[in-house]
N, C-alpha and C positions, 0 to 999 in steps of 0.2 A: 458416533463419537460424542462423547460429553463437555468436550472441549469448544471453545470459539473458534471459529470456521475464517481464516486471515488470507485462505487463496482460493479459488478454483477455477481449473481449467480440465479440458477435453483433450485428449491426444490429437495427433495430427491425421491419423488412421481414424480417426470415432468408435477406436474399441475402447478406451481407458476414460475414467477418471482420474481425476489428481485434486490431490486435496489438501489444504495445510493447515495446521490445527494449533491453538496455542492455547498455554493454561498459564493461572495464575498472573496474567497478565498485569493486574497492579500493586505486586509483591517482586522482593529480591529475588523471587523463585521461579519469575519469568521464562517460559521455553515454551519451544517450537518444535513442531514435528512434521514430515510430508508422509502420505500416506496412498498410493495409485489401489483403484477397483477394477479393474479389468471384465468385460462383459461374459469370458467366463466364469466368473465369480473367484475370483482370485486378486488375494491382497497382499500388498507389500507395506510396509512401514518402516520407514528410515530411522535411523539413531535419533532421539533426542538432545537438540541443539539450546544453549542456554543461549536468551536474548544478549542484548550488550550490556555488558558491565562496567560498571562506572568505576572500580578500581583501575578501569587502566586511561581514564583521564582526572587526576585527583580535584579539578574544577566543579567536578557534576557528580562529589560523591555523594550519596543517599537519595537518585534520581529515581522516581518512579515512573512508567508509564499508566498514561489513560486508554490507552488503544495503540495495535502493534497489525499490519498487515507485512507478508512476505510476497518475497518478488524471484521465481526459480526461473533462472534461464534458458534449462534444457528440460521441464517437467515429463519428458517420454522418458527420461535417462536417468535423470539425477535421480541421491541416494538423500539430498538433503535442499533443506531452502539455502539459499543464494545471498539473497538483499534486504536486511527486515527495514522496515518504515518502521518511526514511531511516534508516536506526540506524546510528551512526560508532564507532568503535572505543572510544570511551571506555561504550557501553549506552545511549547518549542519541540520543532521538527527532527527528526533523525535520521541518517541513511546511514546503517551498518554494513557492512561485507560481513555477513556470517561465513563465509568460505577462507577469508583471509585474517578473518579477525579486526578488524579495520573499520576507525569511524571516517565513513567518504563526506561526510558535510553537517552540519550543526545549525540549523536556522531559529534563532529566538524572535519567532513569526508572534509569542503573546497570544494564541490562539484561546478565546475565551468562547465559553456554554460548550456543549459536549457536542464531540466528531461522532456523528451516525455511521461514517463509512469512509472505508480505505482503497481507494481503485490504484491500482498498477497498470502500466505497461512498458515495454522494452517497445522500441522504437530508432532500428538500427544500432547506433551507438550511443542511445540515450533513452535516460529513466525517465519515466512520465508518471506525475503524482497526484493525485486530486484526495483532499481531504472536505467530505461533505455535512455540511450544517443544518439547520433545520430550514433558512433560508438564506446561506450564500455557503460558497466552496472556495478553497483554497487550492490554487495548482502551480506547480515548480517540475522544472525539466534538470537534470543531472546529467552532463557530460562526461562520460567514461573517460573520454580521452585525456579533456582538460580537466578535469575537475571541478568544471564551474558547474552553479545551479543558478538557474533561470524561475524568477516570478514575476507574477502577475501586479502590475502598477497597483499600491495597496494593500497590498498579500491579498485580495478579496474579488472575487463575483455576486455580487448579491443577485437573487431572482424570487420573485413574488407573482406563482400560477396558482390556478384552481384546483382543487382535488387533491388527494391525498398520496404524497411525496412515497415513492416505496423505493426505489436507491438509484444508484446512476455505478456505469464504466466506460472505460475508453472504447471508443473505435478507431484504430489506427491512432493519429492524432488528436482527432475529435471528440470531445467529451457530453453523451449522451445521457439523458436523466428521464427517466420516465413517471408517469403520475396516473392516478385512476380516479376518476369520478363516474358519476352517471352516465355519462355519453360515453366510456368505455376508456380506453388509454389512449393517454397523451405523450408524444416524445417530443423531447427540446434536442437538439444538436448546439452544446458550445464549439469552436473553432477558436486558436489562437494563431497569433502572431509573436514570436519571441524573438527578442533580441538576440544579436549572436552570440555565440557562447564558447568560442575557440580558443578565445583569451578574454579571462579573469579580470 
């Protein structure tokens, strides 16, 4: 694929790949696509999906993204991504329903120097977000239910380790960053505590 690489996950079997690919990322011409490899060698590829479009909140017209990660809820099944994340050129956060068309939350978090990386995950009934810096990340939780999103006192984690930062993802909860130097790899485990989120 020649596209930017916005998802990847393993089937729940470990025959499949899944994969989500986005192009032109920081143009009007924004889109997405999922893509499963199967370890018989066999590929599927879903419709291409256009990112969110700002004609349908006329506040945020001419919005461009700097980086866009998707979030598929049933990746063994589905035909398309689900949830794009994205940060636009102003540092401000996004959670789309590409399924329903629908903008779920809008955070002008002011996110300055450039997002390395977009980690996802679902977590019962809630979105889990970490956007990662060269040294600190940014993480907020989305409530399906209620609609609220949940951050981090700051919007910020700063963290300052040895060795050379190579990317971080969730584990369950938990949000994990690994690093390599000479002595070989280094993993950090973040854990949070968030406020509740049942009412807004």
């Amino acid at each position: 694929f020649t596209d930017q690489l916005v998802e990847s996950r393993i089937s729940a079997d470990g025959e499949t790949l899944f994969l989500a690919t986005a192009s032109q990322v920081k143009s009007t011409s924004c889109a997405v696509q999922i893509h499963r490899v199967a370890s018989d060698g066999s590929t599927f590829s879903g419709p291409i999906q256009t990112c969110y479009r700002p004609e349908h909140d006329d506040s945020k017209q001419g919005m461009q993204f700097e980086r866009v990660a998707t979030t598929t809820l049933f990746p063994d099944l589905s035909t398309s991504a689900d949830i794009l994340t994205a940060v636009d050129t102003n540092g401000s956060v996004l959670l789309y329903n590409l399924t329903s068309d629908m903008l779920l939350a809008y955070l002008p978090a002011r996110i300055e120097q450039d997002v390395l990386s977009i980690s996802t995950t679902i977590q019962e009934d809630r979105l889990l977000v970490a956007l990662l810096q060269q040294t600190r990340f940014c993480a907020l939780r989305y409530n399906f239910a209620s609609g609220c999103v949940s951050v981090l006192e700051g919007y910020y984690q700063k963290f300052d380790y040895s060795g050379e930062l190579r990317d971080f993802a969730w584990a369950d909860e938990n949000l994990i960053m690994w690093y390599v130097d000479r002595q070989g790899v280094n993993v950090v485990e973040f854990q949070f505590k968030w406020h509740p989120d049942n009412v807004c």
